[in-house]
Backbone as a ProteinNet text record, in pm:
[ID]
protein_1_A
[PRIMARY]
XXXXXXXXXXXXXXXXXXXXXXXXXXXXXXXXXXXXXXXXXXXXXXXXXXXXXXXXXXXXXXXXXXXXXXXXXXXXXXXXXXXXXXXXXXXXXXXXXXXXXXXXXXXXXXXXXXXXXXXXXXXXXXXXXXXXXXXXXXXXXXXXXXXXXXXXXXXXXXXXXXXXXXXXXXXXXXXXXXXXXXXXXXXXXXXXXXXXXXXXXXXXXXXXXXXXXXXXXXXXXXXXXXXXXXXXXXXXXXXXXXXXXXXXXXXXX
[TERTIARY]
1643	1766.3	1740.3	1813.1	1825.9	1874.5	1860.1	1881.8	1956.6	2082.5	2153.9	2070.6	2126.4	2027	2091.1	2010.3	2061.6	2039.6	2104.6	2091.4	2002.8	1913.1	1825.5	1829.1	1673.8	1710.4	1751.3	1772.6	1823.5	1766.3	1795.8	1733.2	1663.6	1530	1472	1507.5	1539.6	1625.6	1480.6	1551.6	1456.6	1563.6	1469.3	1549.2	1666.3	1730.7	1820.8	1703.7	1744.8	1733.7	1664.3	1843.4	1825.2	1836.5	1751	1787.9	1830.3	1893.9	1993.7	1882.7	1853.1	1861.1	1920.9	2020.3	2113.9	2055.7	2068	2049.1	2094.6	2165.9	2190.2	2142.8	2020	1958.5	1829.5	1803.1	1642.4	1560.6	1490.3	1496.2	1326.8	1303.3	1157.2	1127.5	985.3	936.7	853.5	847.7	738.4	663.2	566.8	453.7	330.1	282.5	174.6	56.5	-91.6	-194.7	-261.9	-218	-382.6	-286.9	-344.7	-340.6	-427.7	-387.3	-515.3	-569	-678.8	-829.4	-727.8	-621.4	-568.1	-501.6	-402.5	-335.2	-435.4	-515.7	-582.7	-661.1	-722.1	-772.9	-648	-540	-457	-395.7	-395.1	-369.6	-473	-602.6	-686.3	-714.3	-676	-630.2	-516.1	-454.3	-320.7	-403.8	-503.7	-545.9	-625.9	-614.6	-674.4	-819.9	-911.2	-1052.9	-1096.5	-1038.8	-1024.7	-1055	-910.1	-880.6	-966.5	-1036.8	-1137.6	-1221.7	-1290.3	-1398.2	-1411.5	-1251.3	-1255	-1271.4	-1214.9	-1179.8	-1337	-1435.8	-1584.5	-1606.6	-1582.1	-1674.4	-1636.1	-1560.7	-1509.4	-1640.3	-1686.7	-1800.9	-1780.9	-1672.8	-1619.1	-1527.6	-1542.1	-1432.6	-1308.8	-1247.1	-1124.2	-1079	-1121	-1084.8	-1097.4	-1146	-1151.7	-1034	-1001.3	-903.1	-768.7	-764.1	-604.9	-598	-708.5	-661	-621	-671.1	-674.9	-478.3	-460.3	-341.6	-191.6	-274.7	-201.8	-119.3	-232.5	-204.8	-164.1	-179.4	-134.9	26.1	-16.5	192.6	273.5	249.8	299.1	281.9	158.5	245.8	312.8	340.9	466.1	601	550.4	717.9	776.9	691.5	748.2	811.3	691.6	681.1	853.8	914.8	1028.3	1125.9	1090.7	1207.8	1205	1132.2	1077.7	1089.2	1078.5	1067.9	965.2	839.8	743.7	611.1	525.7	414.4	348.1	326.4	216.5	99.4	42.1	-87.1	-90.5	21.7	51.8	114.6	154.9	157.5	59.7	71.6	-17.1	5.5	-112.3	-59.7	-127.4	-84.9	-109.5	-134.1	-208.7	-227.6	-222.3	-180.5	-158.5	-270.5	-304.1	-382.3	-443	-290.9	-341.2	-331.6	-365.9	-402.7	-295.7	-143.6	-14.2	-3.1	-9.1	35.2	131.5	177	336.2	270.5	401	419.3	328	257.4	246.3	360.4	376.4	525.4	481.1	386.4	380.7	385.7	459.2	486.4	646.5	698.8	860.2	908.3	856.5	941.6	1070.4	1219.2	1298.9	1325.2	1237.8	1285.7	1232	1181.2	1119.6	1037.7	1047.5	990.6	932.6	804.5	736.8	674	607.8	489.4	514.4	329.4	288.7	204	274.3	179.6	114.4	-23	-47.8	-149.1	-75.7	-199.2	-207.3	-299.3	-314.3	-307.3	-294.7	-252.6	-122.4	-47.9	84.3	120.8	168.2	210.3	384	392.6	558.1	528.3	631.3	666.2	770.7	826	939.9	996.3	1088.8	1158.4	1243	1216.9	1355.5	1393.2	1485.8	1513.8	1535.5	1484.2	1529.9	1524.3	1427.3	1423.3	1245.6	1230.9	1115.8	1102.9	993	985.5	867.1	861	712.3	753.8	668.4	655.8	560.3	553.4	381.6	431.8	339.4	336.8	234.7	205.5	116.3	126.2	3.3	-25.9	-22.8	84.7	78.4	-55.4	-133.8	-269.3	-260.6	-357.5	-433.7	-469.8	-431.3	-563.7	-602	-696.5	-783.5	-723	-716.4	-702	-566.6	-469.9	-353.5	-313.9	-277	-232.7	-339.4	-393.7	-559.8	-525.6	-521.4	-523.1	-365.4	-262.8	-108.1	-158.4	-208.4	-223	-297	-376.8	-421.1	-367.1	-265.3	-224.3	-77.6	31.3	152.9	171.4	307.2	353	369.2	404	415.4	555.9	671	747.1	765.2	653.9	614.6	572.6	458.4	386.4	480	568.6	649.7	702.2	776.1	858.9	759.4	665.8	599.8	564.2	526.1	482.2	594.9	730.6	808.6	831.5	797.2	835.8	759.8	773.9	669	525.4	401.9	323.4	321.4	459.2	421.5	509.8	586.1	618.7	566.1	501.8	410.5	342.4	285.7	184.4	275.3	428.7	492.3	566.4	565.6	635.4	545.4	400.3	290	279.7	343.5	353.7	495.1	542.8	711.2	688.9	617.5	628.4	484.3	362.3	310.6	331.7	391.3	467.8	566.3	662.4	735.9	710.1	637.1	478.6	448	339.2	307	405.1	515.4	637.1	659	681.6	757.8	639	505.8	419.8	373.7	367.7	338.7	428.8	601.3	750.8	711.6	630.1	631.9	537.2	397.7	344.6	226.6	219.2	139.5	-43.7	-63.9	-145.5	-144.4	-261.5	-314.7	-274.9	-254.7	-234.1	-133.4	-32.5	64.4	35.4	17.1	-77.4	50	24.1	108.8	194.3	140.3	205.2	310.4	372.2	441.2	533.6	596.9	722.2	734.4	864.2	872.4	996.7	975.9	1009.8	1102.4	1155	1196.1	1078.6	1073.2	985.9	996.9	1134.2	1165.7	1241.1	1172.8	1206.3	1372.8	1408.3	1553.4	1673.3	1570.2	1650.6	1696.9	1710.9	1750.9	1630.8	1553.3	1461.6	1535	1463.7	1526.4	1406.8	1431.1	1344.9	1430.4	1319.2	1403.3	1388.2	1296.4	1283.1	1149.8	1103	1002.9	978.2	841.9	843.4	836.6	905.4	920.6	1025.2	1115.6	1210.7	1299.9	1426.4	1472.6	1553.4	1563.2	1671.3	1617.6	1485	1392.4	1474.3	1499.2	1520.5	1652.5	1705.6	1836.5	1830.8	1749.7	1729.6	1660.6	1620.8	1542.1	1596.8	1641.5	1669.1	1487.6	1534.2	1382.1	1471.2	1369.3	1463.6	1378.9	1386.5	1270.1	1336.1	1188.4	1177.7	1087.3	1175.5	1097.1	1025.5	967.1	900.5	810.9	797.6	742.8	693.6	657.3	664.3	505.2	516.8	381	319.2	427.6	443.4	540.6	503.6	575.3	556.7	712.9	724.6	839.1	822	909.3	920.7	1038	1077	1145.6	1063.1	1156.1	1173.9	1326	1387.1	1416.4	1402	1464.8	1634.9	1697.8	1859.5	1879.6	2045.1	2089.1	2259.3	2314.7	2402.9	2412	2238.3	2122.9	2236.9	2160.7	2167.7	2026.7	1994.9	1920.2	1875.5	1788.5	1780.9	1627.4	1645.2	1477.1	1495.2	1334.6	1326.5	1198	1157.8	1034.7	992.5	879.4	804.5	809.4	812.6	784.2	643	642.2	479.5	437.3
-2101.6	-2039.5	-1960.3	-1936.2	-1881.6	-1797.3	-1662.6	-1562.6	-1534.9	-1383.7	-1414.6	-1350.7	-1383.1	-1362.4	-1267.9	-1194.5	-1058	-1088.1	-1069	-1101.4	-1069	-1088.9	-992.3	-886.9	-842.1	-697.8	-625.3	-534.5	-469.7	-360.7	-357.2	-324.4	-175.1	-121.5	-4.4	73.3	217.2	307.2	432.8	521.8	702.2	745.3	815.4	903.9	979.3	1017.3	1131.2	1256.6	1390.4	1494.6	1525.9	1500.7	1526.2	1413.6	1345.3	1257.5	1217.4	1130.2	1142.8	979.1	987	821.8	806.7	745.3	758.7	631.9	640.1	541.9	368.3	396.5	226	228.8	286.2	280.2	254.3	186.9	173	150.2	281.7	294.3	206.6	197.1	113.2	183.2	244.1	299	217.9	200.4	149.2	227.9	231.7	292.1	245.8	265.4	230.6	354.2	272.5	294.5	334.4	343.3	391.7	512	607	742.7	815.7	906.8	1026	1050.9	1108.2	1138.7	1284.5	1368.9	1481.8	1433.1	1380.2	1315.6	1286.1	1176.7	1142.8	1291.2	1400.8	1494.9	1587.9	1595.7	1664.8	1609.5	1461.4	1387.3	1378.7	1373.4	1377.6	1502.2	1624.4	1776.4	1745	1625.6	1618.2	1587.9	1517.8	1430	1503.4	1435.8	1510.1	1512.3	1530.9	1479.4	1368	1316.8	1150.4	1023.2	1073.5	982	1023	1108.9	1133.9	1098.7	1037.7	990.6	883.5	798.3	676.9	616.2	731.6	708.8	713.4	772.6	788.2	665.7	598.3	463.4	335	363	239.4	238.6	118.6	138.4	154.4	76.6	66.8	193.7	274.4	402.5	360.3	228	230.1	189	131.8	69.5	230.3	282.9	429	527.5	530.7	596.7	508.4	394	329.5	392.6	367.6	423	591	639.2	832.8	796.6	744.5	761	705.3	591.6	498.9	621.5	689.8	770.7	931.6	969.1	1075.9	1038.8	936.1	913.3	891.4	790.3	853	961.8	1032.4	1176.1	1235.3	1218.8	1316.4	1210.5	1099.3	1028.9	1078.8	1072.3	1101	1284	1364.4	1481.1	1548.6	1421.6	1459.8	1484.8	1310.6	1354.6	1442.2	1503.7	1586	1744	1759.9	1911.2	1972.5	1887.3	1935.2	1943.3	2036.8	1995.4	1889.5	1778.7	1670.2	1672.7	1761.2	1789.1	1818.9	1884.1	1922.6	1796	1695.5	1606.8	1551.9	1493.1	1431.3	1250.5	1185.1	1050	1038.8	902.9	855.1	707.5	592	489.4	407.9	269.5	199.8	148.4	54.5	-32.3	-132.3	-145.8	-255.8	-206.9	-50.7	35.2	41.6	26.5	57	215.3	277.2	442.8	495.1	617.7	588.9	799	877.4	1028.9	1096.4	1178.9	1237.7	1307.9	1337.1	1418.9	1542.1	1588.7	1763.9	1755.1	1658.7	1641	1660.3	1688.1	1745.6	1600.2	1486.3	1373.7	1359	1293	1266.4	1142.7	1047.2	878.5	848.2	913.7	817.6	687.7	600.1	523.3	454	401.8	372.5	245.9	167.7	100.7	89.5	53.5	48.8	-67	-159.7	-232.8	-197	-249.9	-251.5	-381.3	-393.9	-507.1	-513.4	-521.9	-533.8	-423.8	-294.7	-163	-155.4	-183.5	-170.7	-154.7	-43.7	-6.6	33.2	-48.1	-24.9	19.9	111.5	200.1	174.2	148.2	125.5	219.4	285.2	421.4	385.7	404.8	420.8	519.8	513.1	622.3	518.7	514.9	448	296	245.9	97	61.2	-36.3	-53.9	-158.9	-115.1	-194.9	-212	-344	-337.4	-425.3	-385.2	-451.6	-475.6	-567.8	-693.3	-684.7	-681.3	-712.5	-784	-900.5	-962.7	-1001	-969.4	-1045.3	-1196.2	-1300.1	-1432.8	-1444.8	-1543.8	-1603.6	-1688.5	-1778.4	-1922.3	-1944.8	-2004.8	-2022.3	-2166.6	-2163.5	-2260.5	-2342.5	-2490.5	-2509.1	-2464.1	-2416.2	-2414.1	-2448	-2604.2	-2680.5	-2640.4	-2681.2	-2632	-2509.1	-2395.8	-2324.3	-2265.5	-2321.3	-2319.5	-2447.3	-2504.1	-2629	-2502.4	-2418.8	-2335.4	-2275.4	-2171.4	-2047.1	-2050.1	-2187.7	-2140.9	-2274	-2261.1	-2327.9	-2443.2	-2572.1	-2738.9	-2734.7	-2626.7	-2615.6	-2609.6	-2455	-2391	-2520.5	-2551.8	-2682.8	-2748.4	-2816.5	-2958.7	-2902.9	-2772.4	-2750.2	-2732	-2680.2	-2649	-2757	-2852.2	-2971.7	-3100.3	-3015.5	-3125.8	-3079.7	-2974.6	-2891.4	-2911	-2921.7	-2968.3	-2885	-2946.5	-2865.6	-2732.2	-2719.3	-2587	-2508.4	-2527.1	-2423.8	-2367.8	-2474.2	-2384.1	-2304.2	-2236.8	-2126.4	-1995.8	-2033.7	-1895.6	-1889.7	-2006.9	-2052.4	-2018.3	-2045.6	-1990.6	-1832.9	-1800.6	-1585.1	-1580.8	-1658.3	-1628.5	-1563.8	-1704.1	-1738.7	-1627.9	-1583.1	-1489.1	-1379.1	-1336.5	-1180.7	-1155.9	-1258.8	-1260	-1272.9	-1363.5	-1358.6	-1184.4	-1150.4	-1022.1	-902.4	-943.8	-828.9	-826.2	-933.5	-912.7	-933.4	-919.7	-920.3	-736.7	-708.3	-539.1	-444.6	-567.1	-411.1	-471	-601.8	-570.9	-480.8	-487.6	-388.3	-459.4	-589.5	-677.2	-671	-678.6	-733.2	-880.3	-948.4	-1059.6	-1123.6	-1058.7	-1091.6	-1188.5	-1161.8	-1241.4	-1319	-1534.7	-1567.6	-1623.7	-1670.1	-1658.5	-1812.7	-1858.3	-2019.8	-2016.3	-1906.1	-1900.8	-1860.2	-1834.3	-1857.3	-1917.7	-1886.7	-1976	-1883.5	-1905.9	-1834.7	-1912.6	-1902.5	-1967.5	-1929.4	-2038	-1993.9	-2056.7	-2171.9	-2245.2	-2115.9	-2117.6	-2028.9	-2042.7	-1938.1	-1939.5	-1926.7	-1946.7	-1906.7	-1813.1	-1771.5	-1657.5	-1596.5	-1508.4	-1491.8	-1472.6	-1554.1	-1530.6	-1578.6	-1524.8	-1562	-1654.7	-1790.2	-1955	-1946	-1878.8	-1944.1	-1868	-1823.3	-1807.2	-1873.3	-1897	-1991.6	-1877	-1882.3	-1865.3	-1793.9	-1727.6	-1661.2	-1677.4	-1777.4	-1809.8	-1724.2	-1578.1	-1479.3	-1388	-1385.8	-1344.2	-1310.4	-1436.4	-1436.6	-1349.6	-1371.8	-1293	-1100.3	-1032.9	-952.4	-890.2	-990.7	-940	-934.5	-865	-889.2	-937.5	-1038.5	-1036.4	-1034.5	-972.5	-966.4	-963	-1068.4	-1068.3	-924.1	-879	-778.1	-873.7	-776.6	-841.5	-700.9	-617.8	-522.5	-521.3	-623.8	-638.3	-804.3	-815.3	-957.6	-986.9	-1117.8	-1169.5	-1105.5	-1090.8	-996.4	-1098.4	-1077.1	-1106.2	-1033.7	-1010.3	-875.6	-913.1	-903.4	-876.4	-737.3	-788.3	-670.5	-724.1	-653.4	-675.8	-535.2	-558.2	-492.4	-506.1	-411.1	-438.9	-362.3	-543.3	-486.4	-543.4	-562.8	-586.3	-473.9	-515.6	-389.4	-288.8	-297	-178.9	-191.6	-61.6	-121	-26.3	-138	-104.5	-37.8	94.2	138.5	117.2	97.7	50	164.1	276.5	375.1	360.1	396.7	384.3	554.3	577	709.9	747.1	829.9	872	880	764.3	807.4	959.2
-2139.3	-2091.3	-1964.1	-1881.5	-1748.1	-1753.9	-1735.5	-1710.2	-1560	-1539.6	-1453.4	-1322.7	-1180.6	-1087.3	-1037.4	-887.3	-853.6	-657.3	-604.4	-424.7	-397.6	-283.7	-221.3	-205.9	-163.8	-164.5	-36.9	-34.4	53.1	134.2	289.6	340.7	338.4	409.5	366.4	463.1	425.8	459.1	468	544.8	521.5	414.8	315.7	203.9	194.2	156.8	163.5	113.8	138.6	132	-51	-50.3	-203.3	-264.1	-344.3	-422.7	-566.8	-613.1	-707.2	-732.7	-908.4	-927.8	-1068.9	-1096.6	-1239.7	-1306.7	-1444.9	-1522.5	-1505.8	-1404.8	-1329.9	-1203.7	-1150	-1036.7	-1047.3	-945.3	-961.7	-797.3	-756	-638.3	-632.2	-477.6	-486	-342.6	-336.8	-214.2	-143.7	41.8	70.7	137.4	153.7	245.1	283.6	402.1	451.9	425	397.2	309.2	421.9	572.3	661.8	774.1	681.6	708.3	784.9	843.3	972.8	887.5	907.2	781.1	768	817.2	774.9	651.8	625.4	526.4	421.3	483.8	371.6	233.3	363	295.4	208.1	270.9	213.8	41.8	75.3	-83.1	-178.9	-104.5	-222.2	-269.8	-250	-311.8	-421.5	-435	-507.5	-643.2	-594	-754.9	-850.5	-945.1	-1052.4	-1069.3	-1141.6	-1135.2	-1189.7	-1263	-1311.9	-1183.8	-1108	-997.8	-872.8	-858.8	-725.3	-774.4	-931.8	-960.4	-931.6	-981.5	-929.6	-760.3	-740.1	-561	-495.5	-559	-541.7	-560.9	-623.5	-705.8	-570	-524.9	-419.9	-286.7	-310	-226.1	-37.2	1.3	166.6	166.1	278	299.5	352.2	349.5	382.1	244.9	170.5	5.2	-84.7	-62.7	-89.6	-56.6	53.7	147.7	145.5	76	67.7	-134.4	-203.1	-289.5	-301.9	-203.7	-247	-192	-91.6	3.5	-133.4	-176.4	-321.1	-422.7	-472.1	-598.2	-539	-368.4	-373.5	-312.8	-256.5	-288.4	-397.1	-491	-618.1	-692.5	-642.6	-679.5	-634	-511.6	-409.4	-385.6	-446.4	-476.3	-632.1	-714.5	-867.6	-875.6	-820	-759.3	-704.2	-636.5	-579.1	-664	-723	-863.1	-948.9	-991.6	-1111	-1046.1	-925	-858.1	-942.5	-918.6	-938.6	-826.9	-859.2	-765	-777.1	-677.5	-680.1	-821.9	-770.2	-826.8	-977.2	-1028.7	-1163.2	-1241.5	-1215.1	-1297.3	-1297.6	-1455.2	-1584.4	-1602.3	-1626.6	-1639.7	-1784.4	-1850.7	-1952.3	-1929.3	-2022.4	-2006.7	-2132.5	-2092.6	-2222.5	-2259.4	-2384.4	-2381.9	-2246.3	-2203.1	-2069.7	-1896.9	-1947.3	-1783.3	-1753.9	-1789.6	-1740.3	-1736.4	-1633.8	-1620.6	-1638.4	-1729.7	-1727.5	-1712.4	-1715.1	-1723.2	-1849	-1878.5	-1991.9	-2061.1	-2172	-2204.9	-2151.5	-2130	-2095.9	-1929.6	-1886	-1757.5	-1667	-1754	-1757.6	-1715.2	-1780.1	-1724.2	-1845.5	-1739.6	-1858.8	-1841.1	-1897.9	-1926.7	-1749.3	-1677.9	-1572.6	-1598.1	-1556.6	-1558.7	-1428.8	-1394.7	-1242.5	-1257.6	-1152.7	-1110.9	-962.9	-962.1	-854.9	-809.2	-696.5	-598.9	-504.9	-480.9	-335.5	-267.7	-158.2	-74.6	63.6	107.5	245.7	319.1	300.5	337.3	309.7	209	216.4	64.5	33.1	-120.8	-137.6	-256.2	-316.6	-439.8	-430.8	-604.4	-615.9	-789.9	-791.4	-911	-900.2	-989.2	-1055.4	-1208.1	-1270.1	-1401.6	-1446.5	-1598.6	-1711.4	-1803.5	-1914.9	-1882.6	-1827.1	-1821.8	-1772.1	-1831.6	-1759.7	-1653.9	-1541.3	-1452.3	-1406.1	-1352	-1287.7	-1119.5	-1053.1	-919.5	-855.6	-806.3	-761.8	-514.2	-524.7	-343.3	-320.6	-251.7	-175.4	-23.9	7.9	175.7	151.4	241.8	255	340.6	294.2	363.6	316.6	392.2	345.2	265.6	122.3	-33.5	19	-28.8	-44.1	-179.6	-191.8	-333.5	-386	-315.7	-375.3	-505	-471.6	-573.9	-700.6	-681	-819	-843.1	-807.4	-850.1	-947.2	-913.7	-930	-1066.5	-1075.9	-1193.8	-1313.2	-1256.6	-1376.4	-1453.3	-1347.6	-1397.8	-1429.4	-1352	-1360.3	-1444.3	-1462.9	-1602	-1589.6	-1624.4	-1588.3	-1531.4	-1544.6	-1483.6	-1302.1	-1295.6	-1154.6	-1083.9	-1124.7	-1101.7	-995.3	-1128.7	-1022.6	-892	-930.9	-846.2	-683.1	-736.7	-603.1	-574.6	-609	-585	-479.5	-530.2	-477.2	-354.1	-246.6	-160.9	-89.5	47.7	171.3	168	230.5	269.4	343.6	437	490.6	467.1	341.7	232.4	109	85.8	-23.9	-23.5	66	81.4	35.2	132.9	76.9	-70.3	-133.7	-270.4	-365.9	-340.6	-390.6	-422.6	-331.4	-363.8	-421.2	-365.1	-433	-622.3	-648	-776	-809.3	-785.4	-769.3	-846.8	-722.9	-702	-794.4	-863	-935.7	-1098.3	-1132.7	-1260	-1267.1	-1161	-1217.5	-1198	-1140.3	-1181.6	-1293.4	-1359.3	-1496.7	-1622.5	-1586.8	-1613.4	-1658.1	-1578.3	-1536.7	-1586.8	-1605	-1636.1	-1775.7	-1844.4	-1983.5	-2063.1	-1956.2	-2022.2	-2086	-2105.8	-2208.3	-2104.4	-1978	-1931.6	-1985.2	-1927	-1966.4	-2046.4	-2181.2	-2323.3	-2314	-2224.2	-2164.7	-2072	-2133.3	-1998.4	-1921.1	-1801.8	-1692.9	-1721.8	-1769.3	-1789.3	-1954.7	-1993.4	-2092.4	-2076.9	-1907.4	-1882	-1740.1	-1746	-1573.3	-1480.9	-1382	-1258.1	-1148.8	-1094.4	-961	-858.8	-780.6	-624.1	-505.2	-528.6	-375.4	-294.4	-210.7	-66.8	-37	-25.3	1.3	-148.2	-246.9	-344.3	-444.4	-478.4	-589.3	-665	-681.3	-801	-912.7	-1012.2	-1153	-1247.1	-1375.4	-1529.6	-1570.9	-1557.9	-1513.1	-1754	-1809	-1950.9	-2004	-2100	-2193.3	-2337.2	-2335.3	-2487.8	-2542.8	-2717.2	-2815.8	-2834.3	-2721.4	-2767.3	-2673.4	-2655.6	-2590.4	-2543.4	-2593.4	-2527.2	-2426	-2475.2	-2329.7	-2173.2	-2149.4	-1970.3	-1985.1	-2029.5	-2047.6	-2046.6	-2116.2	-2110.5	-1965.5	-1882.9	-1749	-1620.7	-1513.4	-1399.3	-1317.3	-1226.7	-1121.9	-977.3	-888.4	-786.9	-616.5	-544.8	-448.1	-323.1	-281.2	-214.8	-85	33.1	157.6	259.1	188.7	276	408.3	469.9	560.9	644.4	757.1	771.7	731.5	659.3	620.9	481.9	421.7	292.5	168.7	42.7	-8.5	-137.9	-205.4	-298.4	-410.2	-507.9	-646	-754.6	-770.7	-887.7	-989.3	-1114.6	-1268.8	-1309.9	-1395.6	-1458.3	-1572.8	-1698	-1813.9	-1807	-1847.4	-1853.5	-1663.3	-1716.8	-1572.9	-1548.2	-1416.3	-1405.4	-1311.1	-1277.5	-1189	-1080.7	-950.3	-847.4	-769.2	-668	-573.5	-487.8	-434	-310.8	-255.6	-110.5	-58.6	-11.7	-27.5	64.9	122.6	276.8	331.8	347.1	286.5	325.7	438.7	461.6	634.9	639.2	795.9	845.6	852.4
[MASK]
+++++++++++++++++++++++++++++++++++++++++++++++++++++++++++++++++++++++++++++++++++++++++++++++++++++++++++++++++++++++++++++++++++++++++++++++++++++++++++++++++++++++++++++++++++++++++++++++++++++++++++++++++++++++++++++++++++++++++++++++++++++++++++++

């Protein structure tokens, strides 16, 4: 069964002041990951001692310095909503590394995730729904097809298959980006392998949750929705529940 689809997304805006996000909203931030070594020092004061351990362990100082820049913007994006300090919120983790608020974090029903690639990170905000969101840099794979025969479903497969050579590279992330969205807003990791549902990914068309085996009401319950944050980029979002509506906000450099 096919689940109903949602337009593109819409274009990215600077914030308002004050922001408002209601239970039929679901806002998504973008920002860029290469910051003045001032910034950078000022966010890694945000983190906790957990996350500067990790941020230690990254052996190259720019893979280091996109993560400190990663996690001290979601704290000064979540931070906003909450009118709290950065630094004073608390995270928690699932079985499958999904981060969500601690309760001693004054969150009410926030709900988040976070992409990043290439220097370029999206968060996506909501109350009472879950969501997840995937970003990739379009490049060259090697092995395409082979590798799309592994992971995506006999569905994904054809479709990509029936579509010229110099569309598939970007049909290849379409379908991607859209997999580990609704991958990430369920929460499952892995456990959930990627070929047990199916997706749309011809270019120019609608994202949607095309079907899942074993429970045919699945797609129905999901909005997916392609995001275009940048050129040579490609980006998705899932939602639990449909109805939402959309805002793109870009951080200020």
């Amino acid at each position: 069964m096919r689940a109903p689809t949602i337009s593109a997304a819409s274009a990215w805006c600077s914030p308002p002041e004050a922001l408002h996000l209601g239970g039929a909203e679901v806002h998504v931030w973008q920002a860029g990951l290469d910051r003045p070594p001032a910034q950078v020092h000022t966010l890694l004061h945000t983190l906790s001692t957990d996350e500067r351990a990790r941020a230690e362990r990254f052996h190259f100082r720019r893979d280091r310095e996109h993560f400190i820049v990663a996690r001290g913007l979601l704290r000064a994006i979540l931070g906003r909503y909450l009118d709290r300090e950065p630094g004073r919120l608390q995270f928690r983790y699932s079985p499958y590394g999904k981060p969500a608020l601690a309760q001693d974090s004054g969150e009410t029903g926030l709900c988040f995730n976070v992409s990043h690639s290439h220097g370029l990170a999206l968060y996506a905000v909501t109350r009472g729904r879950e969501v997840g969101v995937d970003v990739e840099h379009i490049r060259p794979v090697p092995h395409l097809e082979q590798i799309a025969e592994r992971f995506f479903s006999h569905r994904e497969v054809s479709a990509l298959l029936t579509l010229p050579q110099d569309l598939r590279a970007v049909a290849f992330f379409l379908c991607w980006t859209r997999k580990e969205a609704y991958i990430k807003a369920k929460g499952e990791g892995l456990s959930l392998p990627l070929d047990r549902f199916d997706v749309s990914l011809t270019p120019g068309e609608p994202a949607a949750l095309l079907g899942t085996r074993g429970d045919p009401r699945e797609a129905y319950r999901w909005s997916l929705r392609e995001l275009t944050p940048a050129p040579g980029y490609s980006a998705a979002l899932a939602v639990k529940g449909h109805g939402w509506r959309l805002a793109c906000w870009r951080w200020p450099e």
